[in-house]
C-alpha positions in Angstrom: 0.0 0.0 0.0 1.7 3.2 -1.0 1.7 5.4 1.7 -0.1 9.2 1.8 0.5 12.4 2.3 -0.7 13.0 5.9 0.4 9.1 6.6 4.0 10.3 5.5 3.7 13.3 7.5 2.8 11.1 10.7 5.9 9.2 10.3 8.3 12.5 10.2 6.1 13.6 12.8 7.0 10.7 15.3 10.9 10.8 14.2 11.2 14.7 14.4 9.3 14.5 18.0 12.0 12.0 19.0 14.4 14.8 18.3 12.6 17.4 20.5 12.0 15.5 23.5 15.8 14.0 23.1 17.7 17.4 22.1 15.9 20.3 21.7 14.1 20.6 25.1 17.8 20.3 26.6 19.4 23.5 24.8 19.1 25.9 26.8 19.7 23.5 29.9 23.1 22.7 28.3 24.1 26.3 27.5 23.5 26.7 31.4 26.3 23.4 32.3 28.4 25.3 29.2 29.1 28.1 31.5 25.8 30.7 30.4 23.5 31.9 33.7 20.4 31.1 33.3 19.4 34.8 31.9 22.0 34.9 29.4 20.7 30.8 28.6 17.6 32.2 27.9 18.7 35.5 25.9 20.6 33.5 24.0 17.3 31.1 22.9 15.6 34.5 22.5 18.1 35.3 19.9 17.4 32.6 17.8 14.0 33.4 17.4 14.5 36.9 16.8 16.5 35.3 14.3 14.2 33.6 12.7 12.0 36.8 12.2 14.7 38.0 10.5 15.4 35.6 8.1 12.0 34.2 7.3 11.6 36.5 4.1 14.7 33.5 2.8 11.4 31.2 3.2 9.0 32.4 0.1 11.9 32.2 -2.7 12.7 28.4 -1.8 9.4 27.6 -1.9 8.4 29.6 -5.1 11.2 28.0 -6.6 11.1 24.7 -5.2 8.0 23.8 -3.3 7.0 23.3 0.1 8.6 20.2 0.8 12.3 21.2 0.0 11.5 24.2 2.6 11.1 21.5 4.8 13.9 19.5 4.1 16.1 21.7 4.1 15.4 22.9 7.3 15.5 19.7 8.7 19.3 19.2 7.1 20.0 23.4 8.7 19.0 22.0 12.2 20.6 18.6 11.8 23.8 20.7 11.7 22.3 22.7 14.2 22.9 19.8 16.6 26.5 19.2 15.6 27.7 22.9 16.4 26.3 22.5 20.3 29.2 20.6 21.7 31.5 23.3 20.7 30.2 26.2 22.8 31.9 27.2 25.4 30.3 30.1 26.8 29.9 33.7 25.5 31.9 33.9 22.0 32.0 33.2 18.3 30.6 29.7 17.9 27.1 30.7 20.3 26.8 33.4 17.6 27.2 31.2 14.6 25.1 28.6 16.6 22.4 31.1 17.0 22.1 31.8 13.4 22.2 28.6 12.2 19.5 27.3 14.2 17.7 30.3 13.5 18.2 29.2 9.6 17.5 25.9 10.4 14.4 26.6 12.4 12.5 29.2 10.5 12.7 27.0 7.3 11.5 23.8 8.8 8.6 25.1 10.9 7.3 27.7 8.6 7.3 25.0 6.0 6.2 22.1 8.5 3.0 24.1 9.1 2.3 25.2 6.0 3.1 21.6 4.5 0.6 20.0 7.2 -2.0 23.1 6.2 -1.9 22.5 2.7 -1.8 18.2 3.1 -4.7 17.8 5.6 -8.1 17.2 5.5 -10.2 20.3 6.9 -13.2 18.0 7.8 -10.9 15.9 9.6 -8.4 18.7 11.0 -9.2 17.7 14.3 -8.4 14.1 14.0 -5.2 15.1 12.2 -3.5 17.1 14.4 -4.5 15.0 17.5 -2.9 11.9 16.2 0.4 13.8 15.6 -0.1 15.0 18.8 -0.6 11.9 20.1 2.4 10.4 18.0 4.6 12.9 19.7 3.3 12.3 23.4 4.0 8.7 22.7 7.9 9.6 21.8 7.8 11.8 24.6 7.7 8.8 27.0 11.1 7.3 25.5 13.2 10.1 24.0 13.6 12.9 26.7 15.4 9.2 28.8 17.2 8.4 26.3 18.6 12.2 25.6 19.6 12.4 29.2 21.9 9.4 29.1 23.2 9.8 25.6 24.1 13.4 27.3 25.2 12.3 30.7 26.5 8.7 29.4 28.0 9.1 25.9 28.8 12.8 26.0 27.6 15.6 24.2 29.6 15.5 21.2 28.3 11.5 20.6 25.1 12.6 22.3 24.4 15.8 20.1 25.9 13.5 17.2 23.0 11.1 17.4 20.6 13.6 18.2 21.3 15.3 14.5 21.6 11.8 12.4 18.1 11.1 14.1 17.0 14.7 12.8 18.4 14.0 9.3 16.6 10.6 9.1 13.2 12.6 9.9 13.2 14.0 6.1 13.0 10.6 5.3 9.3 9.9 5.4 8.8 13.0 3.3 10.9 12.1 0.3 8.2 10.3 -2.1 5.4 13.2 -0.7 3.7 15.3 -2.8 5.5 19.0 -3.0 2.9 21.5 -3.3 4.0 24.5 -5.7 3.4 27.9 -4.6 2.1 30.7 -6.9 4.2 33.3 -7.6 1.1 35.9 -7.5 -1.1 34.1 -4.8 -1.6 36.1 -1.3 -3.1 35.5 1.9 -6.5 37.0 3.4 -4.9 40.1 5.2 -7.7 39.8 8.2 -7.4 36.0 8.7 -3.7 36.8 8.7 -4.2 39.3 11.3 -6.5 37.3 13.3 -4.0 34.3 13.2 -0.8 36.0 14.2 -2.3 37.4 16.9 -3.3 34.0 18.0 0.2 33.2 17.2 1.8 36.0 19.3 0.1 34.7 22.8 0.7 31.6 21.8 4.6 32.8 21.6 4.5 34.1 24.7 2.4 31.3 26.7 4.8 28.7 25.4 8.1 30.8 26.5 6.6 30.9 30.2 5.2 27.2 30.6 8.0 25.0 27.9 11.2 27.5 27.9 11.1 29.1 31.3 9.7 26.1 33.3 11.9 23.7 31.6 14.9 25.8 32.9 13.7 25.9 36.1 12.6 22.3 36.1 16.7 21.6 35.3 17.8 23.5 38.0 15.4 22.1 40.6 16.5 18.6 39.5 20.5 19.6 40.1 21.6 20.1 36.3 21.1 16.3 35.7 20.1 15.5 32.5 19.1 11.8 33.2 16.8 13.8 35.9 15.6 16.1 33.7 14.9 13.6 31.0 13.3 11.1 33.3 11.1 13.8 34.8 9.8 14.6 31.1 9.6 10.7 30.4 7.1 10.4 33.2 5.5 13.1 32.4 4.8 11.1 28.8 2.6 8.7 30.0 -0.7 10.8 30.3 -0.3 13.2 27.8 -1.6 11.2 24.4 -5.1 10.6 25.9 -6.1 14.1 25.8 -4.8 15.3 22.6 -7.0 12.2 20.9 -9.9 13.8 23.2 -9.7 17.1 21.8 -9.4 16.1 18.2 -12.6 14.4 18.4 -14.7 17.5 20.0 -13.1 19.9 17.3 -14.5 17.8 14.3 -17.9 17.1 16.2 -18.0 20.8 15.8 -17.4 21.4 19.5 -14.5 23.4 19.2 -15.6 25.9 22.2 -15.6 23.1 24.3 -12.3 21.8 23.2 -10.9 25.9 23.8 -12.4 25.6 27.5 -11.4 22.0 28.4 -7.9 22.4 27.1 -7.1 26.5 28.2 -8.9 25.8 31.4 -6.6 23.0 32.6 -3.8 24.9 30.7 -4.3 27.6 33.3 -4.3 25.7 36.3 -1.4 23.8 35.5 0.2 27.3 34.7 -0.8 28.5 38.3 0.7 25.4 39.9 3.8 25.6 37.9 4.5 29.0 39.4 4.1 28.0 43.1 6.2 24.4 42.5 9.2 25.0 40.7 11.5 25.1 43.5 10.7 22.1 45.1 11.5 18.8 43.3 8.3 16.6 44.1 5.8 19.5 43.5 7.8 20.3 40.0 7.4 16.5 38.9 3.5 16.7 39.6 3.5 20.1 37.7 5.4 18.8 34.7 3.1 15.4 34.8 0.1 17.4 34.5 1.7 19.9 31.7 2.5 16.8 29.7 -1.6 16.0 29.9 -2.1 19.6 29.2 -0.1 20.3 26.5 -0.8 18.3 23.0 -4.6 19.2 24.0 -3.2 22.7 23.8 -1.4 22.0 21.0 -4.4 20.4 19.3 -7.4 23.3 20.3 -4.9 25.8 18.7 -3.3 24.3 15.7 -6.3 22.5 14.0 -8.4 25.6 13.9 -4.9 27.8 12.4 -4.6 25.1 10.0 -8.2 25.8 9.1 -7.6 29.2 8.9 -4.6 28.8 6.8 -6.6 27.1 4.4 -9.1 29.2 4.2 -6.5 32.0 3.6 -6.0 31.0 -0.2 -2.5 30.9 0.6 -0.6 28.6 3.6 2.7 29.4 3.0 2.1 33.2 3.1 -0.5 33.1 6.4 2.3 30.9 8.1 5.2 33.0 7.1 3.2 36.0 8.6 1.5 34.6 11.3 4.7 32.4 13.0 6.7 35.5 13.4 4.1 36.5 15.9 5.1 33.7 17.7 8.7 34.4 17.1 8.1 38.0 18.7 5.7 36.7 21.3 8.0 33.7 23.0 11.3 36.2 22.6 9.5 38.7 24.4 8.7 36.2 27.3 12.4 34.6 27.5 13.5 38.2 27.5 11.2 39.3 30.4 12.2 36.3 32.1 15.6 36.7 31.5 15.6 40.3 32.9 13.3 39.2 36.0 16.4 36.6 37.0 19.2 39.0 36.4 17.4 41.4 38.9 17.1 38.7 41.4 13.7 37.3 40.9 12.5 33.7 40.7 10.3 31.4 38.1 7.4 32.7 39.4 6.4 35.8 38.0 7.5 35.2 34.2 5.4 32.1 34.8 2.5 33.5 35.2 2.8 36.0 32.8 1.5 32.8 30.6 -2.0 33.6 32.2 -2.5 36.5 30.1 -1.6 34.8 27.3 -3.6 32.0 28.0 -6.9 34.1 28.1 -5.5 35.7 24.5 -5.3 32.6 22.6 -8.7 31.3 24.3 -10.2 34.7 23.4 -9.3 34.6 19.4 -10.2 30.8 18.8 -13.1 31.3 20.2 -14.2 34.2 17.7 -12.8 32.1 15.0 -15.2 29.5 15.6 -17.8 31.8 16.6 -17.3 32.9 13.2 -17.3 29.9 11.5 -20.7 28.5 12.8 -21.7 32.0 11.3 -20.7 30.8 7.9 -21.7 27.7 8.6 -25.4 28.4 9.2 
């Protein structure tokens, strides 16, 4: 049986997931044990998404030229190298800088085209189911790969640990080779007020991921002593719940109960934010926090993705809405490992650029639900 589209993009999904939960959610923890405080950790990662912004105009001549899918491969081969330049950081100097930019490269390529890709392959009667499954594909990984990513780290080393980490990243464009490449049209453009309404979705979405992923995850390393087999075995555990709900949400978005899906996923989302800010700095409390993020966070990921990638569609142009509408997120997480980064410097804790996610939270629950408020307009 030759396999399709969104079946291809399940398998990269699952392989580049592996990738995350193994390497990328340990950067900035390892640019800590490299010698960088925590602030300047987190500037730094603030820097590469500012970089992105910056080069994400590189994005639209690949892609008129080329297609979507070499965008996305070659940002997966950028990041791969990506991985390869980690081991040689040693603090503040040339090879952060170069790091910085290349993962900036490397990142802006593959997700602007990974969204756009999934936008333009999926099904919008069955968005929801979609995006759940790759949700629930990557909670899945998420059990085995942040374990094994501590002990390669701790175990192996970084340089045979990062080393793995980008052969596994280069082996994730694999599943995408035989897929279709949808062409982009020179002269097509996006809806400007769906664009609008998206990238300000995007934006709190920026900045609610920088407070709960980023900043917690540094803190969550710190609590645990800078061990990475603690670090990773805290996210491993934290695994086990978190496919149920994304599969949950998926099927209340195509029942056409996507208001339910906003309140049932951004409702836990907030309480698990709360808790997170008042747990960090004890061990036991910050496991319990992370183990009920894990749960929280594909149905998140789900009740915000599927109805972008519905809007992106109905855009007339995916490429262009995701181009404009992920540098709000670009801008909005930057702006929260900045606050954060400042907060620490002048002697604060976690918990206040923690709970600067709140606001963000109500943002993104606020715009999704006049999209689909919206939609049932149409619809009727």
């Amino acid at each position: 049986m030759t396999p399709t589209t969104i079946r291809r993009i399940y398998a990269h999904a699952g392989l580049q997931s592996f990738v995350e939960a193994s390497g990328g959610l340990f950067v900035v923890g390892f640019l800590v044990k490299q010698g960088l405080s925590p602030a300047l950790a987190l500037a730094s990662f603030a820097l590469i998404l500012l970089s992105r912004f910056a080069l994400r105009a590189a994005v639209l001549p690949i892609a008129h030229a080329h297609g979507l899918r070499t965008v996305l491969l070659l940002g997966v081969g950028i990041r791969s190298a990506s991985f390869l330049m980690l081991p040689l950081i040693e603090g503040l100097g040339p090879m952060l800088i170069a790091y910085i930019l290349v993962s900036g490269l490397g990142s802006v390529l593959y997700w602007t085209g990974y969204h756009a890709y999934v936008s333009a392959a999926g099904d919008n009667a069955e968005m929801g189911k979609q995006v759940s499954i790759q949700q629930a594909t990557t909670a899945a990984v998420g059990i085995v790969a942040p374990v094994a990513g501590g002990y390669l780290l701790s175990g192996a080393g970084p340089v045979i640990g990062f080393t793995v980490i980008a052969a596994i990243q280069l082996l994730a464009g694999a599943p995408l080779l035989g897929a279709a490449n949808p062409a982009i049209p020179r002269e097509s453009r996006a809806d400007p007020a769906i664009v609008r309404n998206g990238r300000r979705i995007y934006f709190a979405e920026g900045v609610q991921a920088g407070c709960s992923v980023v900043v917690w995850n540094l803190a969550l390393f710190l609590t645990l002593g800078q061990s990475f087999e603690s670090f990773g075995g805290a996210l491993a555990l934290a695994g086990l719940g978190a496919a149920a709900g994304s599969l949950i949400i998926g099927r209340l978005i195509d029942r056409g109960r996507g208001t339910y899906s906003l309140a049932l996923a951004y409702g836990l989302g907030a309480a698990v934010l709360a808790l997170k800010a008042v747990a960090w700095s004890s061990p036991l409390p910050a496991l319990l926090a992370t183990a009920l993020g894990a749960l929280a966070a594909p149905m998140l990921a789900t009740a915000m993705l599927s109805p972008l990638y519905a809007m992106a569609q109905r855009s007339q142009c995916t490429l262009r809405f995701n181009m404009a509408t992920e540098g709000g997120w670009d801008l909005g997480c930057s702006t929260a490992a900045l606050v954060a980064a400042a907060l620490l410097a002048a002697g604060f804790g976690y918990t206040m650029p923690i709970l600067l996610g709140l606001l963000a939270i109500a943002g993104i629950a606020w715009g999704l639900t006049q999209w689909y408020r919206g939609a049932q307009a149409l619809a009727a």
